[in-house]
N, C-alpha and C positions, 0 to 999 in steps of 0.2 A: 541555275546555271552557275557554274563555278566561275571565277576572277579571270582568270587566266581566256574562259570563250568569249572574255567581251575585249581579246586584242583586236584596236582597231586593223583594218586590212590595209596596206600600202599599196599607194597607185604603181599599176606594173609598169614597166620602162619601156617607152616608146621606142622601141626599138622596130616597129611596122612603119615607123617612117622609113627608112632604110628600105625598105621592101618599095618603097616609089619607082619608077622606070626612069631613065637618064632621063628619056621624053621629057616628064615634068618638071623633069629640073632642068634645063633649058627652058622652059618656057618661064616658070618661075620663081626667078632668082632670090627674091626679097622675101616672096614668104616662105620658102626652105629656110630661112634666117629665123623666122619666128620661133621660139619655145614651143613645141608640141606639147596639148593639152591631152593627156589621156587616160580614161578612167577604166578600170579592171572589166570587163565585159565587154566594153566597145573596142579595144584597139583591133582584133580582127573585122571589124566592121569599118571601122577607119581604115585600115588596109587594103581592104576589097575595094573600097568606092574608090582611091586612089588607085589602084592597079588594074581597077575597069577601064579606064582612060587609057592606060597603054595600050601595044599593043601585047599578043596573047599568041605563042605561037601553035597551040595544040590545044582539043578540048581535055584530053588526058592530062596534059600538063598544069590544066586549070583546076581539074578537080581535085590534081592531088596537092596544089599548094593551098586551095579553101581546108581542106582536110588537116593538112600540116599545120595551118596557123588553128583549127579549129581547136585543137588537140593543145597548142600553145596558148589558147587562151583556155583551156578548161584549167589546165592545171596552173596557171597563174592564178585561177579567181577560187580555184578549193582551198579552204582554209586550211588543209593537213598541211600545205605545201611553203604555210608561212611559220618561220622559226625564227625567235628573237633567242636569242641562246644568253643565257646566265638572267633571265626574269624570271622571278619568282613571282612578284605580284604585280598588280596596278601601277603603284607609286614606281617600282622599275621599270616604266616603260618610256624610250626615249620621247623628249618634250616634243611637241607639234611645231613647227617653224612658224613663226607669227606671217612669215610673208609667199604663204602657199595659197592658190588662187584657188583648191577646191576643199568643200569640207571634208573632213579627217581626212587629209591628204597628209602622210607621214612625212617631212621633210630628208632630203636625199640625203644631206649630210648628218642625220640623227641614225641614220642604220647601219649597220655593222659593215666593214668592209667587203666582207665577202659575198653581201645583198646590194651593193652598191653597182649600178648600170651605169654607162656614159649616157647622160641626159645634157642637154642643153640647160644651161641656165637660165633662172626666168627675167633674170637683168640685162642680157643681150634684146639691144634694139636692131630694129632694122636700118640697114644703110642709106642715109641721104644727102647727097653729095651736093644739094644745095642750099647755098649760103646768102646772106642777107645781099651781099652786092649780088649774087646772079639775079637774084629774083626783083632786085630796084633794075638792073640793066633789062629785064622781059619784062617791067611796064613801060618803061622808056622805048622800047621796041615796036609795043603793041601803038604807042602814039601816030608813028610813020607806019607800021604796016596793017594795023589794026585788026592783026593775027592773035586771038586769046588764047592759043592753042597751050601755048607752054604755061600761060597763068592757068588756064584752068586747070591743069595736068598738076600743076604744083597743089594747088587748093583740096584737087581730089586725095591725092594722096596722104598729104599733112592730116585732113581732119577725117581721116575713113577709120581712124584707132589711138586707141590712149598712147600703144607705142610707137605710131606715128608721129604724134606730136611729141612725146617728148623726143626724137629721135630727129625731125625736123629743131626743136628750139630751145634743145636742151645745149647748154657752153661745149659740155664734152659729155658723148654717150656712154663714156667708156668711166666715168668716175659717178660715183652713186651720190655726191651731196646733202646727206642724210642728216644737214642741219637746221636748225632753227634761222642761225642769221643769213645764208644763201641757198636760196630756193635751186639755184641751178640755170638758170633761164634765163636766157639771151632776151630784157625788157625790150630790144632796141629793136631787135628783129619781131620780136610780137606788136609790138605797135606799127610798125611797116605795113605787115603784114594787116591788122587790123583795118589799118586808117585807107589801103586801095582796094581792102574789099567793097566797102560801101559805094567802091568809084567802076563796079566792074555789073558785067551782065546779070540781067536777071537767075543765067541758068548756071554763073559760078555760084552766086548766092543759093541756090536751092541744093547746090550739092554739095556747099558748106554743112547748111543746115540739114542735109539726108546724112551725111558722115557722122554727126553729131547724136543724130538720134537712136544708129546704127550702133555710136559708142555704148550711147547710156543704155541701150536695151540687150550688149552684148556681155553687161558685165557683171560679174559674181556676186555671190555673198560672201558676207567674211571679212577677214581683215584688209587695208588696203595697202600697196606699197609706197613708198616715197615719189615712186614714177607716178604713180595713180593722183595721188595729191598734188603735181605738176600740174596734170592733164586738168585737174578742176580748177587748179589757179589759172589756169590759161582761158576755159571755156567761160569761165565767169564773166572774162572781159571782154566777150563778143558782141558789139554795138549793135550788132541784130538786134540783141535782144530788146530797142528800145522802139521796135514795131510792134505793133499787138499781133497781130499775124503768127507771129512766134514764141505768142505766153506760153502756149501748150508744153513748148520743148522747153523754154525756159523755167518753168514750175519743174518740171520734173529733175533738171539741173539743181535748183536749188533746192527738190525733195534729198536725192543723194548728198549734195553737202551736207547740209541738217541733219545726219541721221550718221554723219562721222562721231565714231567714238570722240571722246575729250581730249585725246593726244594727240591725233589727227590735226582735229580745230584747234589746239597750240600752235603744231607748225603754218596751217594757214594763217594765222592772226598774225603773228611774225612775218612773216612772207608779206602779208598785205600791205604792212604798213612802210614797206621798201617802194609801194609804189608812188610816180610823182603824185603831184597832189591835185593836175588837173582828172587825170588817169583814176585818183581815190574818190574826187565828186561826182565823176560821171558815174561811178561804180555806184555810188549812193544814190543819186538823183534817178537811176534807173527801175532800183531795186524801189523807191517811196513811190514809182509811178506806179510800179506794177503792181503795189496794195493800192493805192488810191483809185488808179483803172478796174481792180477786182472788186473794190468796192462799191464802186460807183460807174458803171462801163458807158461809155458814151454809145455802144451800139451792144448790145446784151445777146446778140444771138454770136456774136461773134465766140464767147465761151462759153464752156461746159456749164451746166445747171451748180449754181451756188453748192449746191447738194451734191454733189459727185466731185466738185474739189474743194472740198473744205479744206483741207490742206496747204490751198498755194498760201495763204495769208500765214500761216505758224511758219512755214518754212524759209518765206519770205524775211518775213520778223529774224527769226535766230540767225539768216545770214546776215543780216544784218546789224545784229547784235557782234560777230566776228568783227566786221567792220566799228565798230562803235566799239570795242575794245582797242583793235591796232589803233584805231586813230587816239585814244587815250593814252599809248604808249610811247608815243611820240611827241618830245618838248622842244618847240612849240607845236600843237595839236595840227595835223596837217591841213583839219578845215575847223571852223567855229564848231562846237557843240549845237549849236540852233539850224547848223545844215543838215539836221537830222531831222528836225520835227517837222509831221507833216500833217499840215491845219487841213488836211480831208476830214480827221479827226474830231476836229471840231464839231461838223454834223453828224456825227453818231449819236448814240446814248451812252453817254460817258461813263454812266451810270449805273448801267446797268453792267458793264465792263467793270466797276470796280465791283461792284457786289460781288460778277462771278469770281473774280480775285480773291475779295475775301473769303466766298465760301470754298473756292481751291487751293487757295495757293497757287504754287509752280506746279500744279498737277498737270496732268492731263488734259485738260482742258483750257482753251485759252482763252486770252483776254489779253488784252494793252497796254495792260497797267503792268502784266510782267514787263514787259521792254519800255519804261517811263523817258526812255532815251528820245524815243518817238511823239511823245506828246508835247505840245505847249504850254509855255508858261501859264499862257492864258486859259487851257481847257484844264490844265491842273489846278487853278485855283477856284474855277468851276465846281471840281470834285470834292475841293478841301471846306467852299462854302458850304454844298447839299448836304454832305457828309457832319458836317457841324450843325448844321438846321436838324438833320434828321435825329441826331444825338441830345439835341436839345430837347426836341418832344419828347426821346423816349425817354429821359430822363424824367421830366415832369410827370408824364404818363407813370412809367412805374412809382413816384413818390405821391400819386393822387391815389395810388392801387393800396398802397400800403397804409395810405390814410383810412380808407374805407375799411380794407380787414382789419384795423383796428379798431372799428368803429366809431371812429374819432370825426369832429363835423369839419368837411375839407375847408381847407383857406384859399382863396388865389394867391398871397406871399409864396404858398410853398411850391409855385411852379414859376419862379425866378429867382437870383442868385441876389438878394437884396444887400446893398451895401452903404453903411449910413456915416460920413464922415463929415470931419472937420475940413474949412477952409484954412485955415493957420495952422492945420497939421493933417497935411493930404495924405503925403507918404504913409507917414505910420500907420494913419488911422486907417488905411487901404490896406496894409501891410498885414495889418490885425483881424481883420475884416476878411482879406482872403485866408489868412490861417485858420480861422475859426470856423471856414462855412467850404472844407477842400473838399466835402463831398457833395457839393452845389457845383462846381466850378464849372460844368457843361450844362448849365442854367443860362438862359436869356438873361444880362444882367440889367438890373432896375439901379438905379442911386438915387441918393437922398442926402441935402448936403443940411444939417443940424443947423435948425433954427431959422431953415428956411421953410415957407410954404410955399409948395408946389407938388404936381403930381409927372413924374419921370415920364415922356412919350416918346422917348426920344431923344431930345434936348439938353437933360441934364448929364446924362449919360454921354454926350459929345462934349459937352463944356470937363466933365470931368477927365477924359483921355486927354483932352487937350492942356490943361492944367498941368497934370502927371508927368505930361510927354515936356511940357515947358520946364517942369522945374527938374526932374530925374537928368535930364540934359545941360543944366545948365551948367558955365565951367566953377559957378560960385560952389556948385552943392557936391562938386568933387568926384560925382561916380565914372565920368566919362570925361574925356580927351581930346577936344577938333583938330585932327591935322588938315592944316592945309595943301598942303601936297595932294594927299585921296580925296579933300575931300570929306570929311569921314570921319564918324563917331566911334573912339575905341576906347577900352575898357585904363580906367584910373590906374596907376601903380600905389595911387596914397591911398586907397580906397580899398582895405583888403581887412580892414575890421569886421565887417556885418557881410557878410554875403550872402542874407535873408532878401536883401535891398536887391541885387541883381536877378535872385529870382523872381521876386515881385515885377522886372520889366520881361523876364520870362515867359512867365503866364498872361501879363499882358498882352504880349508880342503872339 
């Protein structure tokens, strides 16, 4: 096949919206506002279902406009009838628009004028004429008439589409925002809005959440727009979420986040960290429930088999890592770094999460030690001790292996890091002692202090760190510096001769 038969085909121009009868456009106003989506094949199909609805005043008239658009769509979708004029090759052919919502959908303004239809633009929202005070004035309403009519009518409509929402709680619909430092989005009215849903009926609440799931199931592949990226900053903050009742839709929320390209999760991460800071803990505390609940569920029938969402936990993790970045961005940090760790962790097998670490990496495969944001101090020095125990044997183990193939008769010295000093020259003699023996140094260390008898269980080896630590610290021996102010042991400015000595508290440390 030659260069030239792999031009991709451009979407024909919705121009069978047009063909709609007055009828429907009286009845619906806001979605004639919509951008029409339409692909080379189906717009005479899209045309018919909508001009079924009408009425039809003849059967003769019927067949011959199926016929006439039949005829308009053949020769839209034959490929004789599509000409890029002055391409020669490949590389000439106009670039794809990053913000087209289907694949190889050729952007409108990449084609030559004379192929250019009046199309709707896909940044036109639909109209919503209500504003943060109408909608506080129809809960204050509902108190004395306890009419949800108008609240519910609001709710339906805001969360029924991505362009909804940004169309209800976007500042201005009409300007595109397309920055990192303003998201676009009216905080004040989305927290309104938030804080009396949780105060409103069962059956607003379930058509929040039918709108929602209507979104995420209704949306493309492909790149996403600025709008698009509103609409997940927004659903992200929905307090639902912190029912189990609604993991289902919420995993799936944060499978789509997770799965934004890396330019995407820039503008989120910026965005996020605009939010107050009780608004950015609840946002965390929600997301640590919702692994801690899939880890450990207080009622197991309530979700899917472990095995069929494996998923929610990575996906959970990386939004959460979005957050665990903006919050880094921000000086002073908007919550502690330890409102992150979550000691559910603690009863796992730490352990076996770092191995798969080590033997993946950042692959495919996960484990919790990529996100260490999330662990504890205390389960990571869990890790740091096993992980030094288990380094210790293998170490020993391999230098008893290497004794044998040499045939040589093993010693038990060569399965600890033996170190034999003076008391009236700790330092050095330590100093000398781990130079000499650097390929021991993840040996169990034994000591032995000259001229003394005794055998190391334990004991000598504690009087020795403690010695070390008394005298490398003191202010007479000059390595180090107490402020009082911190607190706090810091490094000597007179003390820049031997910098063998700071490693020696190195390898001790």
């Amino acid at each position: 096949m030659s260069e030239a038969g792999r031009v991709p085909s451009p979407a024909a121009p919705p121009e069978v919206a047009a063909a709609a009868p007055d009828e429907k456009k009286g009845k619906e106003p806001e979605r004639e506002k919509l951008p029409p989506i339409v692909s080379a094949g189906a717009g005479a199909a899209a045309g018919l279902d909508r001009g079924s609805k009408g009425q039809i005043s003849t059967f003769s008239s019927f067949i011959s406009t199926v016929n006439q658009k039949k005829e308009a769509t053949e020769n839209r979708s034959s490929p004789t009838h599509l000409v890029f004029p002055n391409i020669k090759n490949v590389r000439d052919l106009p670039p794809i628009c990053l913000d087209v919502r289907q694949k190889q959908r050729v952007s409108v303004d990449a084609l030559p004028s004379e192929m250019k239809a009046p199309v709707l633009s896909e940044s036109v929202l639909p109209n919503q004429s209500k504003t943060m005070k109408d909608f506080q004035e129809d809960i204050e309403k509902v108190k004395s008439s306890g009419d949800w009519k108008a609240v519910h009518d609001f709710y339906l409509t805001t969360f029924d589409s991505f362009p909804e929402l940004n169309a209800a709680f976007k500042k201005d619909a009409t300007a595109s925002f397309n920055t990192i430092e303003d998201s676009g989005i009216n905080a004040k009215f989305v927290n309104a809005v938030y804080d009396a849903l949780l105060n409103t009926p069962q059956d607003i609440q379930k058509t929040v959440l039918k709108g929602i799931i209507n979104s995420l199931l209704r949306e493309w592949k492909g790149p996403r727009t600025k709008d698009d990226l509103r609409a997940y900053f927004i659903l992200l903050q929905n307090p639902q979420f912190s029912n189990t009742s609604t993991y289902v839709i919420h995993a799936h929320l944060l499978r789509q986040i997770a799965a934004l390209v890396e330019a995407d999760h820039h503008f989120l991460v910026h965005w996020l960290k605009k939010l107050s800071q009780k608004r950015f803990k609840q946002l965390v505390e929600r997301l640590l429930q919702f692994i801690s609940l899939r880890l450990f569920p207080a009622k197991p029938e309530e979700f899917p088999p472990i095995t069929k969402c494996s998923w929610w936990i990575p996906s959970a993790s990386k939004v959460l890592a979005l957050l665990n970045t903006a919050n880094s961005l921000v000086h002073p940090p908007l919550i502690p770094y330890t409102d992150f760790y979550n000691s559910t962790l603690d009863h796992i097998d730490l352990m076996e999460e770092y191995h798969t670490w080590q033997s993946f990496g950042n692959s495919h495969r996960f484990s919790f030690c990529q996100y260490p944001f999330v662990i504890s101090i205390a389960a990571k020095k869990i890790i740091i001790q096993r992980d030094s125990e288990q380094q210790m044997i293998s170490i020993a183990r391999q230098s008893l292996v290497d004794k044998v193939s040499r045939r040589q008769r093993p010693d038990m010295n060569m399965l600890f890091l033996n170190m034999k000093v003076r008391r009236t020259h700790l330092v050095s003699d330590s100093l000398d002692e781990l130079t000499r023996k650097r390929a021991d140094l993840k040996k169990k260390l034994k000591v032995t202090f000259v001229g003394e008898a005794g055998l190391d269980m334990g004991g000598l080896t504690k009087e020795w760190f403690l010695l070390l630590i008394r005298q490398i610290f003191h202010p007479d021996y000059g390595m180090f510096t107490y402020h009082k102010d911190s607190h706090c042991h810091w490094f000597s400015s007179f003390k820049c001769d031997n910098y063998s000595e700071f490693r020696l508290v190195g390898i001790y440390a």
